[in-house]
C-alpha positions in Angstrom: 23.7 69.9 -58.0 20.6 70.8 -60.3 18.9 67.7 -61.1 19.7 65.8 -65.2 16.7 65.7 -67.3 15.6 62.4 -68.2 15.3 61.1 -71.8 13.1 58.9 -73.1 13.6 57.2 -76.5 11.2 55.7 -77.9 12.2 53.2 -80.9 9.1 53.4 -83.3 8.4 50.2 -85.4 8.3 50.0 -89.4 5.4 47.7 -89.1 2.4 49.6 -90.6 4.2 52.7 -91.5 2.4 52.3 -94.9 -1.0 51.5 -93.3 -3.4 49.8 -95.8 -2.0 52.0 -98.5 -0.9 49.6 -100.2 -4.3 47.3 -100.4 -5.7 50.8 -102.3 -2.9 51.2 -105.1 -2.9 47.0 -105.6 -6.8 46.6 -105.7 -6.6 49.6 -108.7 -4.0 47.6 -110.5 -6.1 44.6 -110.6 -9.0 46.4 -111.2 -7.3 48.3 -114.1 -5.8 44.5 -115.5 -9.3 43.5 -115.6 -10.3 45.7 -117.8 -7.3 45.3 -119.9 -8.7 41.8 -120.3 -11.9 42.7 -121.2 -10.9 44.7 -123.6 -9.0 42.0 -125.6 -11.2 39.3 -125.4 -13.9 41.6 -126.9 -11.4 43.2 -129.8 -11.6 38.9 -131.2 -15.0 37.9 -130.0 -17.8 38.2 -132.6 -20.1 41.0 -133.3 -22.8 39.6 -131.7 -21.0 39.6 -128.4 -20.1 43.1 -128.9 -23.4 44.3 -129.7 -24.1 42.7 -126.4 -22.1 44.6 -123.7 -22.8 48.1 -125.5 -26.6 47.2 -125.4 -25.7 46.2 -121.6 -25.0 49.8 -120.9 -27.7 50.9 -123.1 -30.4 48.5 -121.1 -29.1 47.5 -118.2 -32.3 45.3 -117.6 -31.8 43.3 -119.7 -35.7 42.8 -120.1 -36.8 44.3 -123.6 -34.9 42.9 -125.7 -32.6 40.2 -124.4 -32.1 37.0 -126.0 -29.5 34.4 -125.9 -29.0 31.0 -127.3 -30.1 27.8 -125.2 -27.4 25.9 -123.0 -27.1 23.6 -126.1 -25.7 26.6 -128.2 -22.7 28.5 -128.3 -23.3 29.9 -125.0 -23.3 33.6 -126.5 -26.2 35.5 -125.2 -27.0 38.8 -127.4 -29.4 41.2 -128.4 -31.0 40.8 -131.7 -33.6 44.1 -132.8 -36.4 43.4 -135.2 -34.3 45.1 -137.8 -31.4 42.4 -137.6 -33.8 39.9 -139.7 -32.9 42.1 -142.7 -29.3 41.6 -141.7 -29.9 37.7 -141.9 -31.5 37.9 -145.1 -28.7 40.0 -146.7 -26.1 37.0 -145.5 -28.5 34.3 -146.5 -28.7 36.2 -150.1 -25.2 36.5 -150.5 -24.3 33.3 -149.5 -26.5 31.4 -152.0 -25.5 33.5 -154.8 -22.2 31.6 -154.7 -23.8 28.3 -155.7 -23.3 26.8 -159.4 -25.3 28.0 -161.7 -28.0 29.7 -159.1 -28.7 32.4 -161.8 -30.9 29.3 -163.3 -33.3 29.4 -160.8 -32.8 33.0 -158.9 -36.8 33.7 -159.7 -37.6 30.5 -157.6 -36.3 31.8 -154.4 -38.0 34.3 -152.2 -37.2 36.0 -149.1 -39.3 38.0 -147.5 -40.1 39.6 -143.7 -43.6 38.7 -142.4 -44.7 38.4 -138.9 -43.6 35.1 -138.4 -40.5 36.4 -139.1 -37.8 35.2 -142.2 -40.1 33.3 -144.4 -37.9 31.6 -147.5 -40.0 29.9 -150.3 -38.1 27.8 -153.0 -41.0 27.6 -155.8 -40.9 24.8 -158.2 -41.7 25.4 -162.2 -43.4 23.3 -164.2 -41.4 20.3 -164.6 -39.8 20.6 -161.3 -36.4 22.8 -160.1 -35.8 21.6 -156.1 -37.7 17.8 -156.2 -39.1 16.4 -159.3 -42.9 16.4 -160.3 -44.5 13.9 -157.7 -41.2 12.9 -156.2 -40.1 13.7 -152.3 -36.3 13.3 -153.3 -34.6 16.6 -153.7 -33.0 17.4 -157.0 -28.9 17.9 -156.9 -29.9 22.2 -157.3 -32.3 21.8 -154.3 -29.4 19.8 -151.9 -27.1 22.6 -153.3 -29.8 24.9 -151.9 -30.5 23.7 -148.7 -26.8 22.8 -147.7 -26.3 26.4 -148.4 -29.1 28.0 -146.2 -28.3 25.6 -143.3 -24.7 26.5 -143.5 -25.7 30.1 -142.5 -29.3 29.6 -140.4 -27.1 27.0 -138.3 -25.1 30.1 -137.3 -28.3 31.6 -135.8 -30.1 30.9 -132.5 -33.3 31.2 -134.1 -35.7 28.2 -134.4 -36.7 27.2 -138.0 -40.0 25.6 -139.5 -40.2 23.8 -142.2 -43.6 23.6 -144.9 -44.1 21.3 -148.0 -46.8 22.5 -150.2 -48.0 21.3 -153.4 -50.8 22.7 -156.4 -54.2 20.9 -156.6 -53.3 18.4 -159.2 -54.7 15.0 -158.0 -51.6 13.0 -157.3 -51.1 10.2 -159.6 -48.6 7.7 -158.0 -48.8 5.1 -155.1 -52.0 4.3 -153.9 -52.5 5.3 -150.1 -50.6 7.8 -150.8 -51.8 11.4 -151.4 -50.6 15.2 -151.2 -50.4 15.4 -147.3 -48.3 12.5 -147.6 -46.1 14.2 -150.3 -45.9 17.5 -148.6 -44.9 16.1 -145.2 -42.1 14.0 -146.9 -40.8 16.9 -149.2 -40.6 19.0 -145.6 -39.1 16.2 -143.8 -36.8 15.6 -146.6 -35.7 19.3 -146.4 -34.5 18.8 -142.4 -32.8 16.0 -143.3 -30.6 17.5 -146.1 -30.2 20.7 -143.3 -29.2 18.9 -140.2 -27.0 17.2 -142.0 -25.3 20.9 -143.3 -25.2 22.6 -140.0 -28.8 23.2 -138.9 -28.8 21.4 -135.2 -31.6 19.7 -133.9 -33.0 21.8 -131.5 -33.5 24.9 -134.0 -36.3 22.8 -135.7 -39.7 23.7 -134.2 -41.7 22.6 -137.0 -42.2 20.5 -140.0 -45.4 20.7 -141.8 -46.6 19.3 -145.0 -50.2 21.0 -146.1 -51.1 19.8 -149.3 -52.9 22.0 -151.4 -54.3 23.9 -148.1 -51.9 26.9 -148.2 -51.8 28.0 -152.0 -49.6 30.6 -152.7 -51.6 31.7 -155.9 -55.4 31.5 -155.0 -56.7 32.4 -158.4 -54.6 29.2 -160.0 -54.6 26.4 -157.8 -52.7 24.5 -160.7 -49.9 27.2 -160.7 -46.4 25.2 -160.1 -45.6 27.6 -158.1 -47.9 26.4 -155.6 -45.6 23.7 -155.3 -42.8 25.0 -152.9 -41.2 24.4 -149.6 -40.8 27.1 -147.0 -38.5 27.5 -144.5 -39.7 30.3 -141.6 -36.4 31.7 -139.1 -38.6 32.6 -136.4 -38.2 35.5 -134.4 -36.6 34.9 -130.9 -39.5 34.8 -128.6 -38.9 38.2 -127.3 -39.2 40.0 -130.6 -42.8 38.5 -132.3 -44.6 40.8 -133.2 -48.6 41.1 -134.6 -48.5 44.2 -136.0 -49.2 43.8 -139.6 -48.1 46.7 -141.0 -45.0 46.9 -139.5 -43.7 43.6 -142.0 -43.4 42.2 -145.2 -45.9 40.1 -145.6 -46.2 37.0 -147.8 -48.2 36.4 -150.7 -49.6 33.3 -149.7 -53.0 32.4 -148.8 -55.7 29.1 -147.8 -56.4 27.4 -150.9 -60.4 26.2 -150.8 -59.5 22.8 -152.8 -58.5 19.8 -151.8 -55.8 17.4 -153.9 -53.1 16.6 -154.8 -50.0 17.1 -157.0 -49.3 14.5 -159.6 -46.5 13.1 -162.1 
């Protein structure tokens, strides 16, 4: 009798018929969802931000031109090109242009691109436009004025200093109490009025009062237009720049006599 072959069956388990298949296809689906995300939450984030991730790929170092805001800020870290201050001053033009009755004093405004950075002079005439002749209180037109500016400039990461000047007229009002002293407190004034309309604390670097030290018109030291406060938005530290020719500058200059500005 010939002999039966034997058969074996073997019964083959389902467990890891996929393999790790299945780790590939779900690691591109959240992968792909992640993107998705990404993608939304830059479509309604600001322009800054967006500037930020294309300039990402365009320098992934990060190093040359990176700058953010400090912890204190908004948290949004971008990059802002030398370039971007004319931006700032089309905004800041734009948005003071809506005040009452700015067409009044339009010539007493100034912006201009230097290499400090966005350098903003309100000029006083004769009789007085932003604070009155020998007086450290700002007029209603220069609160209108400042509230404006800090609205926008508060926006900003950039630090701000603040300047009171005055013409060499010997000032005529308190005793002990002289053009530095009137310069500082127009400046300090100024803050004030800002902080109060959106300009934080932290963006103020500076606030300077110079007297008659810094006219802006040399050849008249009695010109009211001597008499102005300026408000600098700094470059971000990453961006100064010494290169004279490559700004606006300012007419301004060092004024040779000392004084003051009287009523």
């Amino acid at each position: 009798m010939a002999d039966r072959p034997i058969i074996i069956k073997k019964k083959r388990s389902h467990e890891g018929h996929h393999g790790g298949a299945w780790k590939v296809a779900y690691a591109d689906f959240v992968t792909a969802m992640m993107a998705l995300f990404i993608v939304l939450w830059l479509l309604n984030s600001s322009k800054q931000v967006q500037e930020a991730v294309g300039g990402y790929f365009k320098d992934p170092s990060g190093t040359s031109k990176k700058v953010g805001s400090s912890m204190h800020g908004s948290g949004e870290n971008f990059f802002v090109r030398k370039e971007d201050m004319s931006k700032i001053k089309d905004e800041l033009q734009k948005k003071i242009r809506q005040i009452n009755n700015f067409e009044k004093f339009s010539k007493q405004v100034e912006m201009t691109i230097t290499s400090e950075g966005l350098r903003i002079e309100l000029l006083e005439e004769a009789n007085g436009t932003f604070f009155d002749l020998g007086d450290a209180t700002p007029s209603p037109s220069g609160k209108e004025l400042l509230t404006a500016l800090a609205q926008e400039i508060g926006k900003l990461p950039n630090r701000v200093s603040i300047e009171g000047h005055t013409d060499s007229k010997p000032y005529q009002g308190k005793t002990e109490y002289s053009n530095w002293e009137l310069s500082t407190d127009r400046a300090n004034a100024a803050r004030r009025i800002m902080q109060e309309a959106g300009l934080s604390a932290n963006q103020v670097e500076q606030v300077r009062g110079f007297a008659d030290q810094h006219l802006r018109n040399q050849g008249d030291p009695m010109d009211p237009a001597n008499r102005r406060i300026s408000l600098i938005v700094q470059y971000l530290d990453a961006q100064k720049t010494e290169d004279p020719d490559d700004t606006e500058q300012a007419n301004t200059g060092n004024g040779a006599n000392k004084g003051g500005e009287g009523k």
